[in-house]
C-alpha positions, 0 to 999 in steps of 0.5 A, a space after each residue: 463495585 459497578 458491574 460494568 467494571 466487571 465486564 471489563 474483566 471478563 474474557 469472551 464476554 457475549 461470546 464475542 469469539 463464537 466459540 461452541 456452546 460447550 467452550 463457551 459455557 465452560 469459560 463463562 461457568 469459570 468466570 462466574 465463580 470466580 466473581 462469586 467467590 470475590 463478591 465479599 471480597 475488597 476488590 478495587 482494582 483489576 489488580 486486587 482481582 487478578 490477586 483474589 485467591 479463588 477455590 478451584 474445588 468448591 462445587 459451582 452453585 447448581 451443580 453436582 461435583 463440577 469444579 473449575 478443576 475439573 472443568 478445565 480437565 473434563 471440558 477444555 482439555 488442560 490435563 496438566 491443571 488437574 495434576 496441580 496439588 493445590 485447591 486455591 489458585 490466584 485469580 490470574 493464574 486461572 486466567 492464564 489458563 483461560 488465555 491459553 485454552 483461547 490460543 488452543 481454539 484459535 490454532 485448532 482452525 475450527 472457530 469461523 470468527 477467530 479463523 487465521 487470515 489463511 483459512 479465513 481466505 481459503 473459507 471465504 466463498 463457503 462463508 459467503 454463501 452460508 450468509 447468502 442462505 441464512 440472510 434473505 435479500 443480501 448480496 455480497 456486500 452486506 455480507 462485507 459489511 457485517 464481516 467489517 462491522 465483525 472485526 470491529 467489535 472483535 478488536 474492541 473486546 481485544 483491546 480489554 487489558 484482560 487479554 495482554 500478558 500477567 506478570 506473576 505480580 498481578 499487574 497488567 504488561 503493556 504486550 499482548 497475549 499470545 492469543 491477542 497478538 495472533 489474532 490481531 494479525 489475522 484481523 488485520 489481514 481479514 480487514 484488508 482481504 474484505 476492502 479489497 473484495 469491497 473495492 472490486 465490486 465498486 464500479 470503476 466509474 463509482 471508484 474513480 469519483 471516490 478518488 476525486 472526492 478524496 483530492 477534493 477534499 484535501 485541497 487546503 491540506 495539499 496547499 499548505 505544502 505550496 511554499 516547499 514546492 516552490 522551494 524545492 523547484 528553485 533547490 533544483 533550478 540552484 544544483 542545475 547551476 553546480 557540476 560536482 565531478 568537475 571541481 570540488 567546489 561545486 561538489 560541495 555546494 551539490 551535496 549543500 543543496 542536495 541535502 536541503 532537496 532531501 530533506 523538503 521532498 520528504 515533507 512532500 512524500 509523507 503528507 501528500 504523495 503517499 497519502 495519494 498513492 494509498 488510496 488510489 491502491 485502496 479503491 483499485 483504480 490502477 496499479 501504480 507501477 503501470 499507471 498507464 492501467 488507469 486507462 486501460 482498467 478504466 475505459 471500457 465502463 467509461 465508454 459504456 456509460 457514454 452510450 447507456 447514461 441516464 438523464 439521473 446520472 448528470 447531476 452526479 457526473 457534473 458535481 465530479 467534474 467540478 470537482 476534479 476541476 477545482 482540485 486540479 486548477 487550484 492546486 496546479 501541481 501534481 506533486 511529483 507523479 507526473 505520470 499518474 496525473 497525466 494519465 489520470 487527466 487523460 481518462 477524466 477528460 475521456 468521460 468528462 469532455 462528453 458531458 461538457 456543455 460549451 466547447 471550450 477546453 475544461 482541462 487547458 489550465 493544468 494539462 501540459 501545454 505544447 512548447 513552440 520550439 523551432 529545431 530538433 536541438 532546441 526541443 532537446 534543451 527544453 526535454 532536459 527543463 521537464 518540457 514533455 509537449 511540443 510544436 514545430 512550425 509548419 515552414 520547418 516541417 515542409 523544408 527537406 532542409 531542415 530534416 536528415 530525412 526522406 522527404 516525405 517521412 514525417 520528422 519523430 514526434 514527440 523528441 525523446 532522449 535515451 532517458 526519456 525512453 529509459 525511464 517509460 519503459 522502467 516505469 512500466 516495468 515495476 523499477 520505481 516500485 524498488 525500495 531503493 529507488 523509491 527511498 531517493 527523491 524525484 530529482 535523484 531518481 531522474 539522475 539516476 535514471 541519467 547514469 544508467 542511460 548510456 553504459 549497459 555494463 554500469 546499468 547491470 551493475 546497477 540493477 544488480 545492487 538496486 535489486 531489479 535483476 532479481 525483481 525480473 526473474 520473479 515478475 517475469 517468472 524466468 531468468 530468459 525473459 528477464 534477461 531479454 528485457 534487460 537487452 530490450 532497454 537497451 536495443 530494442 531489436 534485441 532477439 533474447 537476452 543474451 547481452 545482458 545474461 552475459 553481462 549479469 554473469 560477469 558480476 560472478 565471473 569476471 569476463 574480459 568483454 562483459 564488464 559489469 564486474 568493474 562497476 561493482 564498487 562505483 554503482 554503490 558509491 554512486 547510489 550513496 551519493 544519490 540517497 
């Protein structure tokens, strides 16, 4: 039998685990005899293996009077094995035991590369700084490195079948062991806690062009979803024809066309959205409930390279530029995250319209364009068509006339309508990170943001079943507070919250002026619709 076969079969092989000097001697003493045992034994498979009848009192070559009997009890402490009447033992009952006294390190919280993700988190610094001490010219990151290039090699020893569970037949299940399952977990959050550590040294500038280079590089990936786009874009064009609550047939055609919405947003979701929104979580660029913060996180070292730049940073930063370039006028599209991408596009142009070389606008193709529009009235029309920009001509600005207001106060721009302004401040308040807003697709999300624009009583209800009420409590850390933004969406000059903390109890105690309780029913029907 090939010896690298065998290895497959050893538990701990090379100490992978860094268990101490005595464990590890005495798990590796028992394996040895074992192999020593089955040498003139037909062993042609892991199952022939497992099944091997292994004398667990014969004394091990060099030694007086030590056994795999008593190297369980003396050396890893299971005194129950010693209690067993028997002098042979299949092969994988041993191993079982093995597999156990593994779960016993693990949980005993001693053994650095096998540490729970909790005790791993808490050791982290102390970690770091006995590698800093052992390691002579090494930073951090090296340290993350070779924690990393760790948890790789530990989930390769893991996937070795000897470390799922073996059923009293000497075969192999297809579920892991208790010690494997756990320690598993604890990798996964390892890997996760060290990316982030990683991704916070990375200079923001250095993240950012990380991210460019991640669009750019899936161009052709995204393009190939242009012809859903285009469809969902004339699904949307086709309900706006529909009005369901007023005749039944357009109800039907609503729901027809709603499906098909669904169903294609979906392709979108999956194979572009969430790929966008996880790496720009992975590089910690913004937070995407706020994605505002991809200005505020990102400015200050923007404007700092502005004024300390180096003549070897050009080439790097027009390669970026071009790249980004190219992503955003092929594409054309941002895919439904309109406001990730126009704040992204506010940044980029902060940092790459210094570096330009002509005076022509690099970002005029796919950034939002001003719409000429001649009254208030036809700047509202176009607001309900996605229109965010706009212009009023000079005459209608200088004509009192045209204007209910003082003459010398400049007419509000930009026009926003009660869901517009409803929608900002619910997206920087966390709303559309709810999983049941997000589990509906960008049309519905805007309609439901329509529903709850007008009636607070509905809204609350509304809130309440979406789960955003709760959401508050925790963001803001008191009810007080969450309740005076609640008032705050809907008067801006609320005092506290006592609106809606009125509001919010009338779903448990029904009040004759605070009606949300009325709308219990509706807001789920309505939310069903949506979904």
């Amino acid at each position: 039998m090939a010896e690298q076969v065998k290895e497959e079969w050893i538990i701990n092989n090379r100490n992978i685990f860094g268990l101490p000097q005595d464990i590890n001697l005495s798990l590796s003493s028992i394996q040895f005899e074992i192999l020593d045992q089955i040498e003139d034994k037909k062993i042609n498979s892991i199952s022939d293996y497992l099944g091997a009848e292994i004398d667990i009192t014969n004394e091990l070559f060099l030694t007086q009077s030590l056994t795999i009997k008593v190297i369980f009890k003396d050396f890893l402490g299971i005194d129950n094995f010693h209690q067993l009447g028997a002098n042979s033992l299949n092969c994988h009952m041993i191993l079982l035991y093995l597999q156990l006294t593994l779960f016993n390190e693990y949980y005993s919280e001693s053994h650095k590369n096998i540490l729970p993700f909790s005790e791993y988190q808490s050791q982290y610094n102390k970690l770091l700084e006995n590698y800093l001490s052992s390691n002579i010219d090494t930073d951090e990151q090296d340290f993350i490195k070779t924690e990393l290039t760790l948890c790789e090699n530990l989930i390769t020893e893991l996937d070795k079948p000897i470390y799922n569970v073996i059923s009293p037949l000497n075969k192999i299940l297809d579920k892991p062991c208790e010690f494997k399952k756990n320690l598993i977990n604890s990798i996964d959050k390892r890997k996760k806690h060290l990316k982030q550590k990683e991704n916070e040294l990375v200079p923001k500038i250095k993240a950012l062009f990380k991210f460019i280079e991640f669009l750019h590089s899936n161009i052709d990936s995204f393009k190939k979803y242009d012809e859903v786009i285009n469809e969902l874009h004339l699904l949307d064009k086709e309900r706006q024809k529909v009005t369901p609550r007023k005749n039944f047939a357009d109800k039907l055609k609503y729901d027809e066309v709603q499906a098909k919405i669904e169903d294609k947003f979906k392709v979108i979701q999956e194979n572009i959205i969430k790929l966008i929104q996880a790496k720009a979580t992975e590089l910690n660029i913004c937070n995407l409930n706020k994605t505002e913060t991809l200005w505020n996180w990102n400015i200050s070292e923007i404007s700092n390279l502005k004024e300390n730049f180096s003549k070897k940073d050009l080439p790097e930063i027009f390669r970026h530029k071009r790249k980004y370039l190219e992503y955003r006028t092929k594409t054309n599209c941002t895919y439904f995250q309109d406001f990730f991408f126009n704040d992204l596009d506010e940044i980029l142009k902060e940092l790459f319209d210094y570096f330009k070389e002509t005076k022509q606008n690099e970002f005029e193709h796919f950034e939002a364009k001003s719409l000429q529009v001649n009254s208030f009235e036809e700047a509202i029309k176009e607001i309900q068509k996605g229109h965010t920009k706009f212009t009023l001509p000079n005459a209608f600005l200088s004509n009192p006339s045209n204007i209910q207001q003082p003459k010398n106060e400049a007419p509000p721009q930009p026009i926003k309508t009660k869901a517009d302004i409803l929608k900002e401040n619910l997206q920087k308040g966390g709303f559309y990170n709810l999983e049941k807003v997000q589990a509906l697709t960008e049309p519905n999300q805007n309609e439901l943001i329509n529903l709850i624009s007008e009636n607070m009583a509905y809204s609350i209800a509304m809130f309440d079943y979406l789960g955003f009420c709760d959401f508050l409590d925790n963001e803001k850390g008191t009810k007080y507070k969450a309740n005076h933004y609640l008032s705050r969406l809907y008067n801006e000059n609320a005092k506290d919250g006592t609106q809606a903390k009125h509001y919010r109890n009338s779903l448990i105690n029904n009040k004759k002026r605070y009606t949300s309780y009325l709308h219990k029913e509706k807001v789920i029907k309505d939310y069903e619709k949506l979904k």
